[in-house]
C-alpha positions in Angstrom: 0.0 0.0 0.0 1.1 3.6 -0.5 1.8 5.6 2.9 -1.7 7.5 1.8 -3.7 4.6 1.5 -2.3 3.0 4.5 -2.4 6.1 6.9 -5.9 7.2 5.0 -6.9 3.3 6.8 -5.5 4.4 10.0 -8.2 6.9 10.3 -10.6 5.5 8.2 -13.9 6.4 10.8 -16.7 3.5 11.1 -20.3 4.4 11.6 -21.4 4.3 15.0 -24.6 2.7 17.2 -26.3 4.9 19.3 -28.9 6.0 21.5 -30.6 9.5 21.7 -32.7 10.9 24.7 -34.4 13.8 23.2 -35.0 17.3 25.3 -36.4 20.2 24.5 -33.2 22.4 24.9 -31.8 23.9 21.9 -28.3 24.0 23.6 -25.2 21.8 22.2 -26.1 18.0 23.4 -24.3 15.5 26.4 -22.6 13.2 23.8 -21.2 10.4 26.4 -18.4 7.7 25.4 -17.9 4.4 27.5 -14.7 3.2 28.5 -12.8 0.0 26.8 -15.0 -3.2 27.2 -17.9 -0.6 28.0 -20.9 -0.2 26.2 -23.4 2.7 25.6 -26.1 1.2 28.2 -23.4 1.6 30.9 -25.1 5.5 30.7 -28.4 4.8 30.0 -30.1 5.6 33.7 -27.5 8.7 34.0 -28.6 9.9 30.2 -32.5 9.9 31.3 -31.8 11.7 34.4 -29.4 14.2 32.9 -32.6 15.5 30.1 -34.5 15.7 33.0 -31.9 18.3 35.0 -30.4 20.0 31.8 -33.2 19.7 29.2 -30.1 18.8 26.7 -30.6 16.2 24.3 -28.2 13.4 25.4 -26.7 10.7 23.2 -24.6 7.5 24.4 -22.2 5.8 21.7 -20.7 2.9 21.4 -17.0 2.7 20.4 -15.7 1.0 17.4 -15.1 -2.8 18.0 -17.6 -2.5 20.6 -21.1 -2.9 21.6 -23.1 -2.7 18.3 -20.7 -0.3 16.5 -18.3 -2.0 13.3 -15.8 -4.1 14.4 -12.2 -2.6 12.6 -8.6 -4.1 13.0 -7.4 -0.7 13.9 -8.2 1.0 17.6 -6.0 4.0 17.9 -7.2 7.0 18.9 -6.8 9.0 16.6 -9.0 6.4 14.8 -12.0 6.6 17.4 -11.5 10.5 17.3 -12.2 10.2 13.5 -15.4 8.3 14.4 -16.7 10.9 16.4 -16.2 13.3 13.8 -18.0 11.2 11.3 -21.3 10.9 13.7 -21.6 14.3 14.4 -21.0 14.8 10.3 -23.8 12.4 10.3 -26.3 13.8 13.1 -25.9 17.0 11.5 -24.7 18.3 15.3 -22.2 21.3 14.7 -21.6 21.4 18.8 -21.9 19.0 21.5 -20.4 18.7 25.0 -18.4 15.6 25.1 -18.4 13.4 28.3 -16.1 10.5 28.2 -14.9 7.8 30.9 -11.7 6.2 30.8 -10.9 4.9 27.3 -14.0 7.0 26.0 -12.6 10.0 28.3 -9.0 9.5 26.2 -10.7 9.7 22.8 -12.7 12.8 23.9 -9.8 15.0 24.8 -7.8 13.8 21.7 -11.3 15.0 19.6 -11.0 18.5 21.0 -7.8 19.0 20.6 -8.4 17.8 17.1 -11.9 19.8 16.8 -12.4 22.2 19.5 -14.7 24.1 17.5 -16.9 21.2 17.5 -17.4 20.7 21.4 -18.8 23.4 23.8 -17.1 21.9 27.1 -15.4 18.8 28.0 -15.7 16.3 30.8 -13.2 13.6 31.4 -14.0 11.1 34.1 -11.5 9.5 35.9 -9.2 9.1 33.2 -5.3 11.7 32.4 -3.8 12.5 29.2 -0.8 10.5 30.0 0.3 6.1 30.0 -2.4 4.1 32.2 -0.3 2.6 34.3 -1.6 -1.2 34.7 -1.8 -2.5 31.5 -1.2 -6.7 32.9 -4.9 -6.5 34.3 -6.2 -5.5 31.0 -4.3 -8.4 29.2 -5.6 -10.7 31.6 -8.9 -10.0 31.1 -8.4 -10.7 27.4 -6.6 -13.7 27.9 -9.6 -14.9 29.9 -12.5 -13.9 27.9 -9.9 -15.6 24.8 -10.1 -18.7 26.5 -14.0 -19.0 27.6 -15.3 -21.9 25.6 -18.7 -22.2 25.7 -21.2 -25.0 23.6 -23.5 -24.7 21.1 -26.8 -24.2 21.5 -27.2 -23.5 25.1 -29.5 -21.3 27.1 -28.4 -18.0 27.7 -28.7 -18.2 31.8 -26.7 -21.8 31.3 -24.3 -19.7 28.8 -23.7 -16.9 31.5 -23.2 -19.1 34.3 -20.2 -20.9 32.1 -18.5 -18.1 31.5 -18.7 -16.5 35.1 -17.3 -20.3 36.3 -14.1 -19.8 33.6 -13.9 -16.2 34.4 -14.4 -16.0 37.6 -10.3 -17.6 39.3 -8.6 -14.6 37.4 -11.4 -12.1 37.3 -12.3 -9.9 40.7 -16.4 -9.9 41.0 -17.2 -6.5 39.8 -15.3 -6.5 36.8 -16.5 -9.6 36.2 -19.8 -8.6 35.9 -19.3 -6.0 33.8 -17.0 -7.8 31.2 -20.4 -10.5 31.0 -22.3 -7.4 29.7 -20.6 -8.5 26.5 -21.4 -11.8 26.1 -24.4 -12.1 23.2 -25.8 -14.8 20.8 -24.8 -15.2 17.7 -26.1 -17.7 15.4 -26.7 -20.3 18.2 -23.1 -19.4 19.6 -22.4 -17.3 22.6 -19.7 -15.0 21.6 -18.0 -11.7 22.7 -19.5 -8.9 21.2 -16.1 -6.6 21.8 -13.5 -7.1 19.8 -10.6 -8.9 21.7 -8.3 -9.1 18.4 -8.1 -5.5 18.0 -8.2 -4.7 21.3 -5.5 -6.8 22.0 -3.0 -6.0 18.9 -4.0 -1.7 19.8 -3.9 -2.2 24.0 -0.4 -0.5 23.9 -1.7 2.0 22.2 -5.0 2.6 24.6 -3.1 2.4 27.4 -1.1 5.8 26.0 -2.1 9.1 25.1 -0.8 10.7 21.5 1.6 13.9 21.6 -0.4 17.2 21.1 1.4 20.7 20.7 -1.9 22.3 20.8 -4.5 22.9 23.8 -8.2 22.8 24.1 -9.3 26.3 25.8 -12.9 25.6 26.6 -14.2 24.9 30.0 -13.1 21.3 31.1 -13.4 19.0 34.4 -12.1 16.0 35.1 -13.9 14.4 37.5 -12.2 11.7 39.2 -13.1 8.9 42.2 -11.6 9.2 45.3 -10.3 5.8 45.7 -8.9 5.6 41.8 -5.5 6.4 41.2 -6.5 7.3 37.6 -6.0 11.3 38.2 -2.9 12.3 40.4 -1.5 15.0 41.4 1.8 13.8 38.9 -0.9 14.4 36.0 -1.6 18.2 36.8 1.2 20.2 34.9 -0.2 18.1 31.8 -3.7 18.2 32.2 -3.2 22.3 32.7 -0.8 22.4 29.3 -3.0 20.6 27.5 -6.2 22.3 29.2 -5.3 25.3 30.7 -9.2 25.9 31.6 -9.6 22.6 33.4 -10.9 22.3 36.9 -9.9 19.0 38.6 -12.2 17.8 41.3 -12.7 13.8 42.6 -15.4 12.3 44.2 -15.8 10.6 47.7 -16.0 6.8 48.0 -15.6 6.4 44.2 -13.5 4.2 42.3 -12.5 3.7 38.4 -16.3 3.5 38.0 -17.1 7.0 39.1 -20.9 7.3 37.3 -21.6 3.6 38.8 -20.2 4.1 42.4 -21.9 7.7 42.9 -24.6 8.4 40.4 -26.0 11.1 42.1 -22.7 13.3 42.5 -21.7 12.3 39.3 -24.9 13.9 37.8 -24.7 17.3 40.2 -21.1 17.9 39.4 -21.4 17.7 35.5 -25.0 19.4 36.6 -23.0 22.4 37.9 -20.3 22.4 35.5 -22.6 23.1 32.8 -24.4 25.4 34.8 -21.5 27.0 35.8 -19.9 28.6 32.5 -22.9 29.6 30.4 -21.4 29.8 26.2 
Protein backbone atom coordinates (compact mmCIF):
# COMPACT_ATOMS: atom_id res chain seq x y z
CA UNK A 1 0.00 0.00 0.00
CA UNK A 2 1.08 3.64 -0.47
CA UNK A 3 1.79 5.59 2.86
CA UNK A 4 -1.65 7.53 1.83
CA UNK A 5 -3.68 4.61 1.54
CA UNK A 6 -2.33 3.04 4.49
CA UNK A 7 -2.41 6.12 6.92
CA UNK A 8 -5.91 7.23 5.03
CA UNK A 9 -6.90 3.31 6.76
CA UNK A 10 -5.52 4.36 9.98
CA UNK A 11 -8.21 6.86 10.29
CA UNK A 12 -10.62 5.47 8.17
CA UNK A 13 -13.92 6.43 10.77
CA UNK A 14 -16.66 3.53 11.14
CA UNK A 15 -20.28 4.38 11.57
CA UNK A 16 -21.37 4.29 15.02
CA UNK A 17 -24.60 2.67 17.15
CA UNK A 18 -26.30 4.93 19.33
CA UNK A 19 -28.92 6.03 21.52
CA UNK A 20 -30.64 9.48 21.67
CA UNK A 21 -32.74 10.95 24.71
CA UNK A 22 -34.42 13.76 23.20
CA UNK A 23 -35.02 17.26 25.28
CA UNK A 24 -36.43 20.20 24.49
CA UNK A 25 -33.21 22.41 24.93
CA UNK A 26 -31.82 23.92 21.92
CA UNK A 27 -28.29 24.02 23.57
CA UNK A 28 -25.20 21.76 22.16
CA UNK A 29 -26.09 17.96 23.36
CA UNK A 30 -24.28 15.50 26.36
CA UNK A 31 -22.64 13.18 23.82
CA UNK A 32 -21.15 10.42 26.36
CA UNK A 33 -18.38 7.70 25.44
CA UNK A 34 -17.89 4.42 27.55
CA UNK A 35 -14.69 3.25 28.51
CA UNK A 36 -12.82 -0.05 26.83
CA UNK A 37 -14.97 -3.21 27.19
CA UNK A 38 -17.87 -0.55 28.04
CA UNK A 39 -20.90 -0.20 26.22
CA UNK A 40 -23.44 2.66 25.62
CA UNK A 41 -26.11 1.21 28.21
CA UNK A 42 -23.41 1.56 30.86
CA UNK A 43 -25.07 5.54 30.65
CA UNK A 44 -28.37 4.80 29.98
CA UNK A 45 -30.12 5.60 33.72
CA UNK A 46 -27.47 8.73 34.00
CA UNK A 47 -28.57 9.90 30.21
CA UNK A 48 -32.53 9.87 31.32
CA UNK A 49 -31.84 11.73 34.38
CA UNK A 50 -29.40 14.23 32.94
CA UNK A 51 -32.63 15.47 30.10
CA UNK A 52 -34.46 15.73 32.96
CA UNK A 53 -31.95 18.34 35.04
CA UNK A 54 -30.44 19.99 31.82
CA UNK A 55 -33.18 19.73 29.17
CA UNK A 56 -30.08 18.78 26.71
CA UNK A 57 -30.64 16.16 24.31
CA UNK A 58 -28.18 13.39 25.44
CA UNK A 59 -26.67 10.70 23.21
CA UNK A 60 -24.59 7.45 24.35
CA UNK A 61 -22.17 5.83 21.66
CA UNK A 62 -20.71 2.90 21.40
CA UNK A 63 -16.99 2.71 20.40
CA UNK A 64 -15.74 1.03 17.36
CA UNK A 65 -15.12 -2.82 18.00
CA UNK A 66 -17.64 -2.48 20.64
CA UNK A 67 -21.08 -2.87 21.62
CA UNK A 68 -23.11 -2.69 18.27
CA UNK A 69 -20.67 -0.35 16.53
CA UNK A 70 -18.25 -1.98 13.27
CA UNK A 71 -15.84 -4.14 14.43
CA UNK A 72 -12.18 -2.64 12.56
CA UNK A 73 -8.57 -4.10 13.01
CA UNK A 74 -7.45 -0.73 13.90
CA UNK A 75 -8.18 1.04 17.58
CA UNK A 76 -6.02 3.96 17.86
CA UNK A 77 -7.15 6.99 18.95
CA UNK A 78 -6.83 9.02 16.61
CA UNK A 79 -8.97 6.36 14.79
CA UNK A 80 -12.05 6.62 17.45
CA UNK A 81 -11.51 10.54 17.28
CA UNK A 82 -12.20 10.24 13.49
CA UNK A 83 -15.40 8.29 14.39
CA UNK A 84 -16.70 10.85 16.40
CA UNK A 85 -16.16 13.32 13.77
CA UNK A 86 -18.02 11.17 11.33
CA UNK A 87 -21.27 10.94 13.71
CA UNK A 88 -21.57 14.27 14.44
CA UNK A 89 -21.03 14.80 10.34
CA UNK A 90 -23.84 12.37 10.31
CA UNK A 91 -26.34 13.78 13.09
CA UNK A 92 -25.89 17.02 11.51
CA UNK A 93 -24.72 18.27 15.27
CA UNK A 94 -22.20 21.34 14.70
CA UNK A 95 -21.56 21.37 18.77
CA UNK A 96 -21.86 18.98 21.48
CA UNK A 97 -20.39 18.72 25.03
CA UNK A 98 -18.37 15.56 25.14
CA UNK A 99 -18.42 13.43 28.31
CA UNK A 100 -16.08 10.49 28.23
CA UNK A 101 -14.91 7.83 30.86
CA UNK A 102 -11.69 6.20 30.77
CA UNK A 103 -10.89 4.93 27.26
CA UNK A 104 -14.01 7.01 26.02
CA UNK A 105 -12.65 9.99 28.26
CA UNK A 106 -9.03 9.51 26.18
CA UNK A 107 -10.69 9.66 22.80
CA UNK A 108 -12.70 12.82 23.94
CA UNK A 109 -9.79 14.95 24.79
CA UNK A 110 -7.77 13.80 21.70
CA UNK A 111 -11.33 15.05 19.58
CA UNK A 112 -11.05 18.50 21.02
CA UNK A 113 -7.78 18.98 20.64
CA UNK A 114 -8.37 17.75 17.12
CA UNK A 115 -11.88 19.81 16.82
CA UNK A 116 -12.37 22.17 19.46
CA UNK A 117 -14.73 24.09 17.49
CA UNK A 118 -16.85 21.18 17.46
CA UNK A 119 -17.43 20.71 21.43
CA UNK A 120 -18.82 23.45 23.82
CA UNK A 121 -17.13 21.91 27.15
CA UNK A 122 -15.39 18.81 28.01
CA UNK A 123 -15.71 16.27 30.84
CA UNK A 124 -13.21 13.64 31.38
CA UNK A 125 -14.01 11.09 34.12
CA UNK A 126 -11.53 9.46 35.85
CA UNK A 127 -9.19 9.06 33.22
CA UNK A 128 -5.35 11.68 32.39
CA UNK A 129 -3.78 12.54 29.16
CA UNK A 130 -0.81 10.46 29.96
CA UNK A 131 0.26 6.11 30.00
CA UNK A 132 -2.45 4.09 32.15
CA UNK A 133 -0.33 2.64 34.28
CA UNK A 134 -1.64 -1.18 34.69
CA UNK A 135 -1.81 -2.55 31.55
CA UNK A 136 -1.16 -6.67 32.92
CA UNK A 137 -4.93 -6.55 34.34
CA UNK A 138 -6.18 -5.55 30.96
CA UNK A 139 -4.33 -8.39 29.21
CA UNK A 140 -5.63 -10.67 31.64
CA UNK A 141 -8.87 -9.98 31.07
CA UNK A 142 -8.37 -10.73 27.44
CA UNK A 143 -6.59 -13.68 27.94
CA UNK A 144 -9.57 -14.86 29.90
CA UNK A 145 -12.54 -13.86 27.94
CA UNK A 146 -9.94 -15.60 24.81
CA UNK A 147 -10.14 -18.71 26.49
CA UNK A 148 -14.01 -19.04 27.64
CA UNK A 149 -15.30 -21.88 25.61
CA UNK A 150 -18.70 -22.23 25.66
CA UNK A 151 -21.17 -25.00 23.58
CA UNK A 152 -23.53 -24.67 21.08
CA UNK A 153 -26.79 -24.22 21.51
CA UNK A 154 -27.22 -23.55 25.10
CA UNK A 155 -29.48 -21.26 27.08
CA UNK A 156 -28.44 -17.99 27.72
CA UNK A 157 -28.67 -18.21 31.77
CA UNK A 158 -26.73 -21.80 31.32
CA UNK A 159 -24.35 -19.66 28.78
CA UNK A 160 -23.69 -16.89 31.53
CA UNK A 161 -23.22 -19.05 34.28
CA UNK A 162 -20.18 -20.92 32.07
CA UNK A 163 -18.45 -18.06 31.47
CA UNK A 164 -18.65 -16.47 35.07
CA UNK A 165 -17.35 -20.32 36.32
CA UNK A 166 -14.12 -19.83 33.63
CA UNK A 167 -13.92 -16.18 34.38
CA UNK A 168 -14.43 -16.05 37.64
CA UNK A 169 -10.34 -17.61 39.27
CA UNK A 170 -8.64 -14.61 37.37
CA UNK A 171 -11.39 -12.08 37.34
CA UNK A 172 -12.32 -9.91 40.72
CA UNK A 173 -16.43 -9.88 40.96
CA UNK A 174 -17.17 -6.48 39.83
CA UNK A 175 -15.30 -6.47 36.82
CA UNK A 176 -16.45 -9.64 36.17
CA UNK A 177 -19.78 -8.61 35.92
CA UNK A 178 -19.34 -6.04 33.79
CA UNK A 179 -17.03 -7.84 31.20
CA UNK A 180 -20.43 -10.50 30.98
CA UNK A 181 -22.34 -7.39 29.66
CA UNK A 182 -20.63 -8.55 26.48
CA UNK A 183 -21.40 -11.78 26.07
CA UNK A 184 -24.39 -12.13 23.24
CA UNK A 185 -25.85 -14.80 20.82
CA UNK A 186 -24.83 -15.23 17.66
CA UNK A 187 -26.12 -17.73 15.39
CA UNK A 188 -26.74 -20.31 18.24
CA UNK A 189 -23.10 -19.44 19.59
CA UNK A 190 -22.38 -17.33 22.56
CA UNK A 191 -19.67 -14.99 21.64
CA UNK A 192 -17.96 -11.72 22.65
CA UNK A 193 -19.49 -8.92 21.15
CA UNK A 194 -16.12 -6.64 21.76
CA UNK A 195 -13.46 -7.10 19.77
CA UNK A 196 -10.63 -8.92 21.75
CA UNK A 197 -8.33 -9.12 18.38
CA UNK A 198 -8.09 -5.54 17.99
CA UNK A 199 -8.21 -4.73 21.30
CA UNK A 200 -5.47 -6.77 22.04
CA UNK A 201 -2.96 -5.95 18.93
CA UNK A 202 -4.00 -1.74 19.79
CA UNK A 203 -3.86 -2.23 24.02
CA UNK A 204 -0.41 -0.45 23.93
CA UNK A 205 -1.70 1.96 22.22
CA UNK A 206 -5.01 2.55 24.59
CA UNK A 207 -3.07 2.39 27.41
CA UNK A 208 -1.08 5.77 25.98
CA UNK A 209 -2.06 9.10 25.12
CA UNK A 210 -0.84 10.66 21.54
CA UNK A 211 1.63 13.94 21.65
CA UNK A 212 -0.36 17.21 21.13
CA UNK A 213 1.38 20.67 20.70
CA UNK A 214 -1.90 22.27 20.79
CA UNK A 215 -4.50 22.89 23.82
CA UNK A 216 -8.15 22.79 24.15
CA UNK A 217 -9.27 26.26 25.76
CA UNK A 218 -12.87 25.57 26.62
CA UNK A 219 -14.19 24.94 29.97
CA UNK A 220 -13.06 21.25 31.06
CA UNK A 221 -13.38 18.95 34.40
CA UNK A 222 -12.09 15.98 35.14
CA UNK A 223 -13.88 14.36 37.53
CA UNK A 224 -12.19 11.67 39.22
CA UNK A 225 -13.14 8.92 42.19
CA UNK A 226 -11.65 9.16 45.31
CA UNK A 227 -10.32 5.84 45.71
CA UNK A 228 -8.93 5.60 41.82
CA UNK A 229 -5.52 6.39 41.24
CA UNK A 230 -6.51 7.33 37.56
CA UNK A 231 -6.01 11.32 38.24
CA UNK A 232 -2.93 12.30 40.43
CA UNK A 233 -1.46 15.00 41.40
CA UNK A 234 1.77 13.79 38.86
CA UNK A 235 -0.86 14.41 35.96
CA UNK A 236 -1.65 18.21 36.75
CA UNK A 237 1.21 20.16 34.94
CA UNK A 238 -0.21 18.13 31.85
CA UNK A 239 -3.68 18.20 32.17
CA UNK A 240 -3.16 22.35 32.66
CA UNK A 241 -0.84 22.42 29.30
CA UNK A 242 -3.05 20.61 27.51
CA UNK A 243 -6.20 22.34 29.24
CA UNK A 244 -5.29 25.30 30.73
CA UNK A 245 -9.21 25.93 31.55
CA UNK A 246 -9.61 22.59 33.44
CA UNK A 247 -10.88 22.27 36.90
CA UNK A 248 -9.86 19.00 38.62
CA UNK A 249 -12.21 17.83 41.35
CA UNK A 250 -12.75 13.77 42.64
CA UNK A 251 -15.41 12.31 44.19
CA UNK A 252 -15.84 10.55 47.66
CA UNK A 253 -15.98 6.85 47.98
CA UNK A 254 -15.60 6.37 44.17
CA UNK A 255 -13.51 4.23 42.34
CA UNK A 256 -12.50 3.67 38.40
CA UNK A 257 -16.25 3.54 37.96
CA UNK A 258 -17.10 6.98 39.14
CA UNK A 259 -20.90 7.33 37.30
CA UNK A 260 -21.60 3.56 38.79
CA UNK A 261 -20.15 4.09 42.43
CA UNK A 262 -21.92 7.67 42.86
CA UNK A 263 -24.57 8.37 40.36
CA UNK A 264 -25.98 11.12 42.11
CA UNK A 265 -22.68 13.26 42.55
CA UNK A 266 -21.71 12.32 39.25
CA UNK A 267 -24.88 13.85 37.76
CA UNK A 268 -24.70 17.26 40.25
CA UNK A 269 -21.08 17.93 39.44
CA UNK A 270 -21.45 17.72 35.52
CA UNK A 271 -24.96 19.43 36.57
CA UNK A 272 -22.99 22.38 37.93
CA UNK A 273 -20.29 22.40 35.55
CA UNK A 274 -22.64 23.14 32.84
CA UNK A 275 -24.40 25.40 34.78
CA UNK A 276 -21.52 26.97 35.82
CA UNK A 277 -19.93 28.58 32.49
CA UNK A 278 -22.85 29.55 30.35
CA UNK A 279 -21.36 29.78 26.17
Amino acid sequence: ATLWSSTFLQTQPVPLSYAIFDGPSSDPPLVFLHGLFGNKSNFSSLAKKLVLQTGRKVLTIDARNHGDSSHSPIMTYEAMSADIRLFLNQLHLNRCVLIGHSMGGKTAMVFVLQWPELVERLVCVDISPSQTKDISGFQNYIAAMKAVDIPRGIPRSTARRMAEEQLRPTIQPTILHFLLTNLVNAEDQFVWRVNLEAISQHLNDIMSFPDFQTSYLGPTLFLGGSKSGYISSNNYPEIKRLFPDAEIQHIPDAGHWVHADQPQEFITAVCNFIALHPR
